[in-house]
N, C-alpha and C positions, 0 to 999 in steps of 0.2 A: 837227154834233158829237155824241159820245155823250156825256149826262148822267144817264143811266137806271144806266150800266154801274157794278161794284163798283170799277174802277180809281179813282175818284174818290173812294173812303175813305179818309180818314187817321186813322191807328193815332196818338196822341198818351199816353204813356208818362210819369209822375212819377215819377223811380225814388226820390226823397225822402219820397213822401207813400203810396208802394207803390199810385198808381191812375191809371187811364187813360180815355180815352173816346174815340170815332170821332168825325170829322167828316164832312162829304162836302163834299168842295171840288172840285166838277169844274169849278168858275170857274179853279180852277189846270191842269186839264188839257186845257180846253179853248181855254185861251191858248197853252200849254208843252209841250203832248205828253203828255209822261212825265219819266221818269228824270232827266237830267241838267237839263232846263228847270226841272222842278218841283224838283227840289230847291235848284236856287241861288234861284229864290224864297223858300222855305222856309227858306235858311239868313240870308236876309237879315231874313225875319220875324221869324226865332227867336234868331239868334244877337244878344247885344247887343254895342254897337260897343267893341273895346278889352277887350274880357274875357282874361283867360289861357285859355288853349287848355283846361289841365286845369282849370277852374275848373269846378262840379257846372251851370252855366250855359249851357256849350258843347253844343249840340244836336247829337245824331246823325243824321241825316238817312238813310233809306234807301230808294229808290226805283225801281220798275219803270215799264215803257212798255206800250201799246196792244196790241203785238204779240205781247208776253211771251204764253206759251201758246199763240200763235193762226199764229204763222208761224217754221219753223226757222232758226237761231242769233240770232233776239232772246233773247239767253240770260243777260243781265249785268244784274246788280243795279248802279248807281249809289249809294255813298255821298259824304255830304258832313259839313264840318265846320269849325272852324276846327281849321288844322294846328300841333301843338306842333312838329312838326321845323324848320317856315319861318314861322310867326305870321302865316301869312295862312290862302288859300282850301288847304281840304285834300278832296280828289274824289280818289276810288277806286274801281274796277271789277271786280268778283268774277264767277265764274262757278257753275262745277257747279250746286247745285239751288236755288241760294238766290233768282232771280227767278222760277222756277216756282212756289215755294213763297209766295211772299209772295201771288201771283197767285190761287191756287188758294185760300189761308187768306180771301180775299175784300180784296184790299188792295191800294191803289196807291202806297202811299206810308207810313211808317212815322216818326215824329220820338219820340225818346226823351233827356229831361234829365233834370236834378237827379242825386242821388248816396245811395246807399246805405249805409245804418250799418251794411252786412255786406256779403259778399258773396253776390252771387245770381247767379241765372239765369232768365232767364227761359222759360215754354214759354207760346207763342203760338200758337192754336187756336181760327182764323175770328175771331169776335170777343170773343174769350174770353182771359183773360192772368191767367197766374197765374206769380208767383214767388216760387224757392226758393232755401234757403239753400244755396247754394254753398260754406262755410266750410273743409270736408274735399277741395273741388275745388282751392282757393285754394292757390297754393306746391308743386304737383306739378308736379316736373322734367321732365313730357316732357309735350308738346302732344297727342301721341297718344293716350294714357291714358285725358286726360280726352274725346276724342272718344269711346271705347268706352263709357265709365260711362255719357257721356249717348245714348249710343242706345239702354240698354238702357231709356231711359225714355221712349222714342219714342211707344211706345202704338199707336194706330189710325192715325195718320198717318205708319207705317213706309212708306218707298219713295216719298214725297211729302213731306218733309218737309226742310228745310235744317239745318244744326248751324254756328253760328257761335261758333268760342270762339278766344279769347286763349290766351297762354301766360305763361309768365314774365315775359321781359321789357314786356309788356305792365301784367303786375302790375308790375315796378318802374319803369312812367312810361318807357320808353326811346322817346326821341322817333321813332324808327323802328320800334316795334313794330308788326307786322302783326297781322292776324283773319283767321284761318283759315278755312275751308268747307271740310266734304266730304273732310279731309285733304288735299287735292291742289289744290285753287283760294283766292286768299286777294283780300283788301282789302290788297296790298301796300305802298303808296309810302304818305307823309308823315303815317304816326302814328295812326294810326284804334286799332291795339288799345293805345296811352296814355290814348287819351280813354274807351276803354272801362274800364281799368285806374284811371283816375282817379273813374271813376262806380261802381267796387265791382262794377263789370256783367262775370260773370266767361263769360255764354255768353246766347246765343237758339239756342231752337228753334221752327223756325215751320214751321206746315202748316196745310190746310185742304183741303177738297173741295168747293169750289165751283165751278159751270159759267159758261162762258162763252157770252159769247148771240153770236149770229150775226147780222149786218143783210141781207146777200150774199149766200146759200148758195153758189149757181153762180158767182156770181164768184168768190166765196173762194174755193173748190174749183180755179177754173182757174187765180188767182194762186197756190194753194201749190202746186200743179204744178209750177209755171213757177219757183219758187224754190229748190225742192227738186231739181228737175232741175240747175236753175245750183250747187248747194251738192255735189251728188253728182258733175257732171260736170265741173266746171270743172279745168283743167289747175293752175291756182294753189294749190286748195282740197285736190286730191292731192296737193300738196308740202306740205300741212299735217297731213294722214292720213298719207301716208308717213315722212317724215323731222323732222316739225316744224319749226319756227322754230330748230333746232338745225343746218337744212342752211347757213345762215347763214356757217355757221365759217370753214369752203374758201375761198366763194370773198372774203368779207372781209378775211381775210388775204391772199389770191393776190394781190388788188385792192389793200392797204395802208390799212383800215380799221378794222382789228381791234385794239382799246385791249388793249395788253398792256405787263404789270409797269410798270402806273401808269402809263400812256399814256407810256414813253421809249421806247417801239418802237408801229408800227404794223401789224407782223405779227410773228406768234407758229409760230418755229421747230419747233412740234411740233403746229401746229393738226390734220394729221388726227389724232395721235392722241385726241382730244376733240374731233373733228367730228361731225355727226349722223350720218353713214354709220359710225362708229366704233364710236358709243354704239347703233345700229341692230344692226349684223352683231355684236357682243359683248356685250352688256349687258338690251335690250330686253327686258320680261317681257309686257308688254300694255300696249293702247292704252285709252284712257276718253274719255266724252263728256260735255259739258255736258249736262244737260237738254235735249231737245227739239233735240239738234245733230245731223246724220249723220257730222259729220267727223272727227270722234275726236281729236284734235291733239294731247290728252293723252298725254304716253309718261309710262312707266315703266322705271326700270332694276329690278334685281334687284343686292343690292348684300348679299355674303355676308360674315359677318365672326366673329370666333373669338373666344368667352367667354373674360375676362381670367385667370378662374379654372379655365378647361375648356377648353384647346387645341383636347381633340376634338370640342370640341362646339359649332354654328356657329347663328348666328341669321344669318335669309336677311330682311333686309327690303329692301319697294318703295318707291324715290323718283323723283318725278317730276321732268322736267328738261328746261328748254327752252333756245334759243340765249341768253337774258340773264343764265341760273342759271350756263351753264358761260362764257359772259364774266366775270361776276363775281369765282366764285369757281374760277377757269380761266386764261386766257390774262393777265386780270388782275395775277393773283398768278403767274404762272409755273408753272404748276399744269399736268404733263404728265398725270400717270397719271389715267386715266379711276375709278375707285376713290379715289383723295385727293378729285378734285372733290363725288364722292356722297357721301364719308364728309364734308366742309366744308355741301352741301348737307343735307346729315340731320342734322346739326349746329346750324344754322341755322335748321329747320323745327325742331326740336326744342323752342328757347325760344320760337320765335314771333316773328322778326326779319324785315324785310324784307332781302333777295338780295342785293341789286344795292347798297342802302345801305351794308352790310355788307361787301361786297366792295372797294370801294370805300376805306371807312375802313381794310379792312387793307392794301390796295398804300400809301395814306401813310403809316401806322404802318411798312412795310417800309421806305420811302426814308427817313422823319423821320430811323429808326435811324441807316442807314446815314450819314449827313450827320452826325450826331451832334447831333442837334434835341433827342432823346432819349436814356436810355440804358437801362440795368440797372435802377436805380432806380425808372424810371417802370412796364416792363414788368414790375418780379419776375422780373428775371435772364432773361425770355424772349428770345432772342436772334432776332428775325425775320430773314428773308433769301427773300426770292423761289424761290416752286417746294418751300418747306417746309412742308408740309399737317399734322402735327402739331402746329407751332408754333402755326400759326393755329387750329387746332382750340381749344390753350388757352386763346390770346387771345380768342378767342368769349367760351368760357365766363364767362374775366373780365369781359368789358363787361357782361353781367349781374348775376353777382355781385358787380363795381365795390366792389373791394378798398382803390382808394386813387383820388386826385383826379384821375388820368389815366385811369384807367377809368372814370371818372364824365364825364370830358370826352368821351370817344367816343362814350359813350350818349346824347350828344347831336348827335353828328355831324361830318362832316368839316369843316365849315363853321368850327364851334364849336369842336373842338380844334386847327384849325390856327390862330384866332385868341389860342388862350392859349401855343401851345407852336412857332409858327412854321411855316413850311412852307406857307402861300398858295399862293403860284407855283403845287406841284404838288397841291395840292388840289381832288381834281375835281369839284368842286361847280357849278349854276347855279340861280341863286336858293335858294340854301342846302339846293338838293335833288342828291343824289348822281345822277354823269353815269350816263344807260344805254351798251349797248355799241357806239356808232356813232360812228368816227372819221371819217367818209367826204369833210367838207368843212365851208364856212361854213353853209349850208343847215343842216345838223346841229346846231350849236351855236349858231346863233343858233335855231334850231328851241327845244331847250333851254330858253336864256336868256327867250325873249318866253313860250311856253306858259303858259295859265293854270296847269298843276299840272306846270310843267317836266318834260314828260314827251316821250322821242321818238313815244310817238302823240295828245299831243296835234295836232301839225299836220304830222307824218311828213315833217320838214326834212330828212334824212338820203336821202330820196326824189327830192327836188330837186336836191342834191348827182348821184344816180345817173343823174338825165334830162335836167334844163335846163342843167346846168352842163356836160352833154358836147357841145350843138348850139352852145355858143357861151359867155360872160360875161354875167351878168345885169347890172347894175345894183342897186345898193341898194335902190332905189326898187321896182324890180320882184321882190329876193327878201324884203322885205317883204311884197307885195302877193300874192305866190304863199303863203306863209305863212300869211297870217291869213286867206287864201279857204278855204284847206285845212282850215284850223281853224274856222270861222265852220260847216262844210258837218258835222264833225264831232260839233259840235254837235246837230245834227238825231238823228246816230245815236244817240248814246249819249242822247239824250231818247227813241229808240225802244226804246233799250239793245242795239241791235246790237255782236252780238261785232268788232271792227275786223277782222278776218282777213276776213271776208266786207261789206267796203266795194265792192269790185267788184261783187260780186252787189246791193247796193242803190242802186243810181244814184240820181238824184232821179227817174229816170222811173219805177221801181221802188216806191220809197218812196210817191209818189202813188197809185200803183196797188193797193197792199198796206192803205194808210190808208182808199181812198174803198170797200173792201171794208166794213170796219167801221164806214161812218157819217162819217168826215172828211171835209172837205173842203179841201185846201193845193193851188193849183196850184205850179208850181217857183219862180215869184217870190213868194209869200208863206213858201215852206219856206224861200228863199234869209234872207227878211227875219227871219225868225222866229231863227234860226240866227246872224244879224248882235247879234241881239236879245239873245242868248241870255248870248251868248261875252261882249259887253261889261255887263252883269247880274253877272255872273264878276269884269268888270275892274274895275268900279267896287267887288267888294265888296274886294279883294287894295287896291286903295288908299283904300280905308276901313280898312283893317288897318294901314295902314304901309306897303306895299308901294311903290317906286316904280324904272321899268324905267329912269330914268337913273342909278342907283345900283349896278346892279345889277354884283357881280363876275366875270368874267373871266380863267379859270385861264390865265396864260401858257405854260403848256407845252401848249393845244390850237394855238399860235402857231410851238410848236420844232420839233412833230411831222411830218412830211408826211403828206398825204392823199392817197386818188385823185384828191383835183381840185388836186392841187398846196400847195403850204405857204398857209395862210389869213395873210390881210393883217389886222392888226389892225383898221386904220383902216375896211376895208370891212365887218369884223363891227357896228364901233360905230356906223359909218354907217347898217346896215341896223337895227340896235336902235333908232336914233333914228327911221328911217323908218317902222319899226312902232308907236314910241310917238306920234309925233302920227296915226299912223291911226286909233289907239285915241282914246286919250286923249279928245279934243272930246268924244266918245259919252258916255263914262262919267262924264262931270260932271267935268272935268279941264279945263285949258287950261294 
């Protein structure tokens, strides 16, 4: 194992006491890896049991792997937390420069508590931290902005350095506030920029120029060949360069996958016009890479628009957009024009919201309406109706600004305001996390439902749906068991912090070969074990929180909708939840 190396420093942060100091704990990374291992460690060291989420207590955990800097698309920062959106485990995966940077500043791992009597920022440099008053940052309308100000304070560590900052809704505690990188890559899902909002922490900047040792030469040299070749040649890897995860659109809807206007349809009458071939041949302005990536995956549109006060005079800005952005706030909402969805996404990215959350809570705002769950009153005369992108543009605005008790309810989530205001059934929520864009079968939603951070990549159920479900009927027992392998293996990655696009490219035979370059030693049954290890770490901490998978809700309209794999059986999704939870469960200190 390597214990010499700088990955095994930890950055420890008192934002109370304005001080910090390193530790070296490669006892943790040389159990855990990296990333995802070492931090649910560290969230279970630091966080105490029962805390509120926003409470100055709640630890930020953020963490890179082994590989970061040393082999292409180990490119993702892991953080962890407890989540204000579900009051459990909250895990997030960011890209652009922010795991090179942390790497490079000499650091494997980052934890940051307590809470600040101002707002700050911090600038993070090797092992050095100094923080400033953010005060004139705090309450600036566009997320943008404050990226520019603070790069002008970048220094020597320009072109190396990450910028993670909040926005608004972030400062007002919305339990789905995202943290931004880079402009274009964020810490999306379950509330990471509330707890940053709650600690007064209004940004990091982190950089360093430190070198990386090498155990290998010549091996190394022939495994980043051999990975580099697999990242630039693979046929999969091109549909991520070319068209991104937006080529998606087509054929999910041809197939009857594709959740639109609030999953009461399973294809969306006007998907090409907001397919990636759409947003490709009309829109595209340029591609961007993570750090240390060849594949580019990042698109941009060009998205031009006419001063309220100056018809003739047009500001031209870039938004990125991938297949979950244009589900969201797209087939979703009934959102035809390619233009309404970037004007919703620039919207969106503008206070610092997560996507998909967001999109989500407005398809049931649109049905609540129409049902008459809600009315005029609730919305300030905003009269929603699917495929109306102005409307929802105001409603954005509102759940920030949270005018009255029904905008205060969504800023907490779909969960949350179908519980005060009615509307369950179609609330597409599991485990009080908003659905991503995959109708595809039971696979999918029970995918959902079990994931440690209800995510479709934590165990890519939506997958299974598309492969096992068409050779034949699993059994419960067995779409369980395909489930938590998938996830169990996932584990490994995101402790290496590999980007998921490139899971093909890291087999375990891969991953062995890549580790014993730098000094590891894991053959595939100890990564298998370690990964079993890892995921249930995770599960024991979610029911240390409250969390428990036989409780857990079940939108009945993923039951009305049809899939490609035909209409899902209730009784087979519940059966397979329970077949997941005693797999679990024994492990994590549960019976």
């Amino acid at each position: 194992m390597l214990t010499d190396d700088t990955i095994g420093n930890i950055l420890y942060i008192d934002l109370s006491k304005k001080d910090y100091r390193i530790e070296k704990r490669a006892d943790l990374f040389d159990r855990y890896i990296g990333g995802a291992g070492v931090a649910a460690a560290l969230l279970s060291e630091n966080c105490p049991e029962g805390i509120d989420a926003l409470a100055p207590e709640n630890p930020i955990i953020l963490a890179v792997g082994p590989l970061t800097g040393m082999f292409p698309i180990a490119s993702k920062t892991v953080a962890m937390f407890k989540s204000p959106h579900t009051g459990n485990l909250g895990e997030s995966h960011c890209g652009g420069r922010s795991a090179v940077a942390i790497r490079m500043a000499g650091l494997g791992a980052i934890v940051i508590s307590g809470k600040s009597d101002i707002p700050v920022f911090l600038n993070i440099t090797g092992s050095k931290v100094e923080f400033h008053d953010a005060t004139t940052l705090w309450g600036m309308s566009q997320n943008q902005h404050v990226g520019r100000i603070l790069r002008g304070l970048e220094g020597s560590e320009a072109g190396v350095r990450t910028i993670m900052r909040i926005g608004k809704a972030g400062e007002k505690l919305i339990s789905y506030a995202c943290v931004t990188s880079e402009t274009y890559r964020h810490f999306g899902r379950l509330g990471l920029g509330a707890v940053f909002g709650s600690k007064m922490l209004k940004a990091l900047i982190i950089g360093g120029r430190s070198s990386l040792k090498l155990e290998k030469t010549r091996d190394y040299i022939q495994v980043y060949d051999e990975v580099f070749k697999a990242a630039t040649e693979s046929p999969l890897m091109k549909k991520y360069h070319d068209l991104g995860t937006a080529e998606n659109v087509l054929p999910l809807s041809e197939k009857g996958g594709l959740p639109t206007r609030n999953l009461q349809s399973e294809k969306f009458e006007h998907a090409n016009e907001i397919s990636g071939e759409a947003f490709a041949e009309k829109t595209l302005a340029r591609r961007l890479a993570c750090a240390h990536c060849p594949v580019a995956c990042i698109h941009l549109s060009s998205l031009r628009e006419p001063y309220e006060d100056e018809p003739y005079f047009y500001r031209t800005s870039f938004v990125a957009y991938d297949y979950e952005l244009i589900f969201a706030l797209g087939s979703f909402l009934g959102v035809a024009n390619r233009d309404d969805v970037l004007k919703l996404i620039d919207r969106v990215e503008r206070w610092g919201l997560d996507v998909m959350s967001t999109g989500v809570i407005l398809g049931w705002v649109t049905e609540a309406y129409s049902r008459g769950l809600i009315n005029d009153s609730h919305t300030g005369d905003l009269k929603p109706t699917f495929g109306d992108a102005f409307v929802y543009l105001s409603i954005i605005d509102r759940i920030v600004e949270q005018p009255n008790d029904f905008y205060k309810a969504l800023a907490k989530g779909v969960e949350y305001a179908s519980s005060v205001y009615g509307g369950s059934d179609f609330a597409m929520a599991f485990g009080k996390n908003e659905m991503p864009g995959y109708h595809t079968g039971p696979g999918a939603h029970v995918g959902f439902t079990v994931g440690a951070r209800h995510s479709h990549l934590d165990n890519g159920g939506y997958g299974i749906d598309q492969k096992d479900f068409l050779k034949g009927p699993l059994t419960p027992e067995q779409l369980a068991g395909k489930i938590l392998a998938e996830e169990e293996w996932r584990q490994i990655l995101s402790s290496l912090t590999i980007c998921f696009f490139a899971r093909s490219i890291y087999t375990p035979e891969m991953v062995q070969k890549t580790l014993a370059t730098l000094g590891f030693n894991f053959d595939k049954d100890a990564l298998l074990k370690l990964g079993r290890e890892i995921h249930r770490m995770k599960y024991a901490f979610k029911y240390r929180e409250g969390f428990d998978l036989s409780k857990c809700r079940l939108p009945a309209r993923i039951f009305e909708t049809p899939t490609p794999a035909g209409m899902i059986d209730e009784k087979f999704v519940r059966d397979t939840v329970e077949a997941f939870r005693k797999l679990v469960l024994p492990v994590a200190g549960k019976d």
